[in-house]
C-alpha positions as CSV (number, residue, x, y, z in Angstrom):
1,X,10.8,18.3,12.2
2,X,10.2,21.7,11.5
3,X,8.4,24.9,13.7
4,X,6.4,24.6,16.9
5,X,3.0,23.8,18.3
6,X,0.6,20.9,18.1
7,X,2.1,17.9,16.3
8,X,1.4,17.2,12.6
9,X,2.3,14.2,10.7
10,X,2.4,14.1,7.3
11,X,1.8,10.6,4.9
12,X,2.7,11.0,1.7
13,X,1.2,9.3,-1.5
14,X,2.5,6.2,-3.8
15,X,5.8,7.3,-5.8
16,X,6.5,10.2,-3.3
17,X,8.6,10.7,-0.3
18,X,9.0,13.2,2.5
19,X,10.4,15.6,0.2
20,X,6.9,15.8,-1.8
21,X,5.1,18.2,-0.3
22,X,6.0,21.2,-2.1
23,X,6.2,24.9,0.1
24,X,3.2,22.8,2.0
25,X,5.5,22.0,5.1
26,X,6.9,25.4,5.7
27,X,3.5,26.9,5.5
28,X,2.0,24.6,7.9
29,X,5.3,25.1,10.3
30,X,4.2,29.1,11.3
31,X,2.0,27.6,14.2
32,X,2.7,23.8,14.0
33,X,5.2,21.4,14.7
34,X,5.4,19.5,11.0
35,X,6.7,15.7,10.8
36,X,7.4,14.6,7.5
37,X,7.6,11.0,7.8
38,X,8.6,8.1,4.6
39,X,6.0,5.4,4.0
40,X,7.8,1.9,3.7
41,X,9.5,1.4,0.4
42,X,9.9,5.3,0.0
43,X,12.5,7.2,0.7
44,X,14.9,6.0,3.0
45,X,12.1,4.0,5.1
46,X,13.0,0.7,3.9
47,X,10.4,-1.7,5.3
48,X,9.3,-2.9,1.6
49,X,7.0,-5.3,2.4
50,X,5.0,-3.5,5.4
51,X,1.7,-4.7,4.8
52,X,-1.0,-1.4,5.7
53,X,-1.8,-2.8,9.2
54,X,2.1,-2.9,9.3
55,X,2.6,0.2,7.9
56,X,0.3,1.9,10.1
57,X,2.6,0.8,12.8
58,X,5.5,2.0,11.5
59,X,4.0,5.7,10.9
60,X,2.7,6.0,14.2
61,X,6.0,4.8,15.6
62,X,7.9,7.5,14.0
63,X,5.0,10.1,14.1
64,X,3.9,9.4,17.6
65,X,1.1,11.5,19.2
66,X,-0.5,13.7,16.7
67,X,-2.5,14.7,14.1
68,X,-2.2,12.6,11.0
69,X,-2.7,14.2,7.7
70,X,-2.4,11.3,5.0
71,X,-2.8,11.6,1.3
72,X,-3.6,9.0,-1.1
73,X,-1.8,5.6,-0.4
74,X,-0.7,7.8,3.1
75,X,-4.6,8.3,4.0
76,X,-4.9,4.2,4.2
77,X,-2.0,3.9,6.5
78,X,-3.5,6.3,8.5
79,X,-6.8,4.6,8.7
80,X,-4.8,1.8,9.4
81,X,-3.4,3.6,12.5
82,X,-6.4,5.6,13.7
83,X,-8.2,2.0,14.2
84,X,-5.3,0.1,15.8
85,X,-3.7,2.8,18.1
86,X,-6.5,5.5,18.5
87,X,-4.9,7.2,21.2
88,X,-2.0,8.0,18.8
89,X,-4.4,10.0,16.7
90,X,-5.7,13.1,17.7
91,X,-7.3,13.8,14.5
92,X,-7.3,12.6,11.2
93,X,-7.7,14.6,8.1
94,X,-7.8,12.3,5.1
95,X,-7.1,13.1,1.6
96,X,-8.1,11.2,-1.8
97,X,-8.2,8.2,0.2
98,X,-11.1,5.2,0.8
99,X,-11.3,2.7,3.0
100,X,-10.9,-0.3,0.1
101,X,-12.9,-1.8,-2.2
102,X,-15.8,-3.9,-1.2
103,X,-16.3,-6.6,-4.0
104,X,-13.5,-9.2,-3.7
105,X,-13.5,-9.9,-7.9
106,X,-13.3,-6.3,-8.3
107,X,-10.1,-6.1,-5.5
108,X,-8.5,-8.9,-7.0
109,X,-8.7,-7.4,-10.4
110,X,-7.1,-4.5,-8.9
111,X,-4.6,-6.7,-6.7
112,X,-3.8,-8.1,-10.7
113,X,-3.2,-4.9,-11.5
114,X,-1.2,-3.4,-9.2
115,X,1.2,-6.8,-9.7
116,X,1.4,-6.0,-13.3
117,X,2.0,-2.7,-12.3
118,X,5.1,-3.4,-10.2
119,X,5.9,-5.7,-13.1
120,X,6.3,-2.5,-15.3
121,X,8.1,-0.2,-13.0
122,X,10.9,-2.3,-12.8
123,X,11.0,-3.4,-16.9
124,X,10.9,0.2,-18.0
125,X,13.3,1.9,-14.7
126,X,11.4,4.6,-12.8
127,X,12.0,7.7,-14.9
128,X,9.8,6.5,-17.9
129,X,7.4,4.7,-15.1
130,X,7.0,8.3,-13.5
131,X,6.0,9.9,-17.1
132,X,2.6,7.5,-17.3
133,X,2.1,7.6,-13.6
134,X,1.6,11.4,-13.9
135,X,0.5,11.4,-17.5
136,X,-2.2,9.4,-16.0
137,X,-5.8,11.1,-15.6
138,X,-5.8,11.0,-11.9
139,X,-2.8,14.1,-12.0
140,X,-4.6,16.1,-15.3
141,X,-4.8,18.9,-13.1
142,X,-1.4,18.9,-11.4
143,X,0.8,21.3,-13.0
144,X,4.8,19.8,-13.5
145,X,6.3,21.9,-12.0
146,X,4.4,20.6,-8.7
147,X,4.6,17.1,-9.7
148,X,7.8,17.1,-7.0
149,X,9.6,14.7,-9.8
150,X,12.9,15.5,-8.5
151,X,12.1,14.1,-5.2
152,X,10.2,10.9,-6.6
153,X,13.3,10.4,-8.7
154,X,14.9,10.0,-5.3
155,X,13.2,6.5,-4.9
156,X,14.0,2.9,-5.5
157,X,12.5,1.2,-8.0
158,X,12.3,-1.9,-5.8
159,X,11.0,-0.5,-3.2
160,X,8.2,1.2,-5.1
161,X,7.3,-2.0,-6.7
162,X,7.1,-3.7,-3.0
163,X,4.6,-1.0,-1.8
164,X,2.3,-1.8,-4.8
165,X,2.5,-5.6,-4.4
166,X,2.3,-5.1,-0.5
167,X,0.0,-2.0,0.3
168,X,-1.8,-1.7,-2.8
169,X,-5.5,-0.6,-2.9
170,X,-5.5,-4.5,-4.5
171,X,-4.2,-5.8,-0.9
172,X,-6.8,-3.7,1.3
173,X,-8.9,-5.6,3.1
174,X,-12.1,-3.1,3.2
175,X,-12.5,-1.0,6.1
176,X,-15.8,0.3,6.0
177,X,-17.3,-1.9,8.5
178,X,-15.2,-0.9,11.6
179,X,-14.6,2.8,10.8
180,X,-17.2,4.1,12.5
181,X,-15.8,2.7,15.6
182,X,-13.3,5.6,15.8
183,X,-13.9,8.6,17.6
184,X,-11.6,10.9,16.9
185,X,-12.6,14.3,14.7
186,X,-12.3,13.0,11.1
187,X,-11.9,15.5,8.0
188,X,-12.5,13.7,4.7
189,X,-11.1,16.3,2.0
190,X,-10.9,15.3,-1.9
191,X,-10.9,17.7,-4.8
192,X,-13.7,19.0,-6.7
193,X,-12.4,17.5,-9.8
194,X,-11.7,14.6,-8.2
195,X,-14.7,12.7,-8.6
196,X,-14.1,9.4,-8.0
197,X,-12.4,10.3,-4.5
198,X,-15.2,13.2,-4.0
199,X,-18.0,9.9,-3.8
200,X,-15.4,8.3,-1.6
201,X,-14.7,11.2,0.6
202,X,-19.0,11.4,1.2
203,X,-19.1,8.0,2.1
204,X,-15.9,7.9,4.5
205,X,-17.7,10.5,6.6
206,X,-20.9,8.5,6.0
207,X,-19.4,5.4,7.4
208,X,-17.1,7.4,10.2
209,X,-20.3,8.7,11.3
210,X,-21.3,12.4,13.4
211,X,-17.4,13.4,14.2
212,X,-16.7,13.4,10.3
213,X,-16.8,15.7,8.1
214,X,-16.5,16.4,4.2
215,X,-14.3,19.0,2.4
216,X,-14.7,19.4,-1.0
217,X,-11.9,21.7,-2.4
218,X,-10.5,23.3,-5.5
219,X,-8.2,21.3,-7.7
220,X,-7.5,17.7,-8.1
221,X,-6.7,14.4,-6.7
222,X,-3.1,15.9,-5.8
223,X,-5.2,19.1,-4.3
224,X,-2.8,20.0,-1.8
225,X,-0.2,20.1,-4.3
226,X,-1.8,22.1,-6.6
227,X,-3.3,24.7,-3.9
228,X,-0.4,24.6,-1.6
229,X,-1.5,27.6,0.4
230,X,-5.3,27.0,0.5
231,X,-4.7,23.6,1.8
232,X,-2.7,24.7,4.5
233,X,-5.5,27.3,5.5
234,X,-7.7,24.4,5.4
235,X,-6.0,22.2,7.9
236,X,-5.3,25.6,9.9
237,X,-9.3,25.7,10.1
238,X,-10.0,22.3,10.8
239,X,-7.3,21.5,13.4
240,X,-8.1,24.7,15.6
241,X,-11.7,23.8,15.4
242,X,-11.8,21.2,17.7
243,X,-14.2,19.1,16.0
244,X,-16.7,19.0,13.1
245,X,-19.4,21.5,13.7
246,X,-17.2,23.7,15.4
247,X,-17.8,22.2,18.8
């Protein structure tokens, strides 16, 4: 845990780990208290084969009563959480995630591909599997030097391979029917040049309903990675302002 002042968990994204947040965490410390937590099969979580309702629980176990910033494969787990413990989450602020995918050819396709994807990690070692993952259009505009390779060198291969077999978007069961049961304030961010997660983010806060809210930013899937400082203004802003629309 680092600084003081209302709680803020942070969920990480598939091949990262707590350590992957870049200067993000110390930024965000000057007027919070920041909780960097490690999503099962990361890190030093253990917990391979948490499914995301699972997963969820294992976050909000660790994070407690907060609010939950989640990224990527992080943003699902906190879905995940937001809908079976609401009263853990004060607010939610979601980046390039969705909710799943609705057509069940199309998720098994992607369940396929995630399978063949753990398949791969584990023929060619992590190192080589970490040059296509961020050679990979998704990251085009993440510089290296804030890929945080170092830290997702840290990982085990098995484990990574677990998530993707066990919390892959290929394993979500959609969510877009019961998100707009939660009540908390909701801030859907993805990054401008992001546009595959910029029509999710519209149709999150769509689903979500009046306390969402959209946030289309400079950068990338990876935004807060690339604009470390910009992000953390951003979730400055929206956590102080109580809920979308200011009020």
């Amino acid at each position: 845990m680092l600084g003081n002042g209302p709680r803020l968990v942070l969920l990480h994204g598939f091949t990262q780990n707590r350590g992957c947040w870049g200067p993000l965490p110390e930024l965000l410390a000057s007027d919070h208290e920041v909780v960097l937590v490690d999503g099962p099969g990361h890190g030093t979580s253990g917990h391979d084969d948490a499914d995301l309702v699972e997963s969820g629980r294992l976050v909000g176990q660790v994070g407690g009563r907060a609010i939950y910033v989640g990224y990527s494969m992080g943003g699902r787990m906190a879905l995940h959480l937001a809908l079976a413990q609401p009263d853990l989450v004060e607010q939610l602020i979601l980046v390039g995630a969705t909710a799943g995918i609705d057509d069940a050819v199309e998720r098994t396709q992607r369940r396929n591909a995630d399978e063949a994807l753990a398949a791969r990690l584990l023929d060619i070692g992590l190192p080589a599997f970490l040059d296509e993952w961020l050679a990979s259009p998704l990251f085009a505009t993440l510089p290296e030097a804030a890929a945080c390779r170092q830290a997702r060198l840290s990982n085990r291969p098995e484990g990574l391979a677990a998530s993707l077999r066990s919390v892959g978007t290929g394993t979500q069961q959609p969510l877009w029917d019961r998100i707009g049961s939660l009540t908390m304030p909701v801030w859907v961010v993805a990054g401008v040049d992001d546009t595959k997660f910029t029509a999710q983010a519209h149709r999150l806060a769509s689903a979500i309903g009046a306390n969402a809210e959209v946030r289309i930013e400079p950068g990338g899937h990876a935004l807060h990675l690339e604009h470390p400082a910009a992000f953390a203004a951003l979730v400055r802003e929206v956590t102080t302002s109580g809920r979308p629309g200011g009020s």
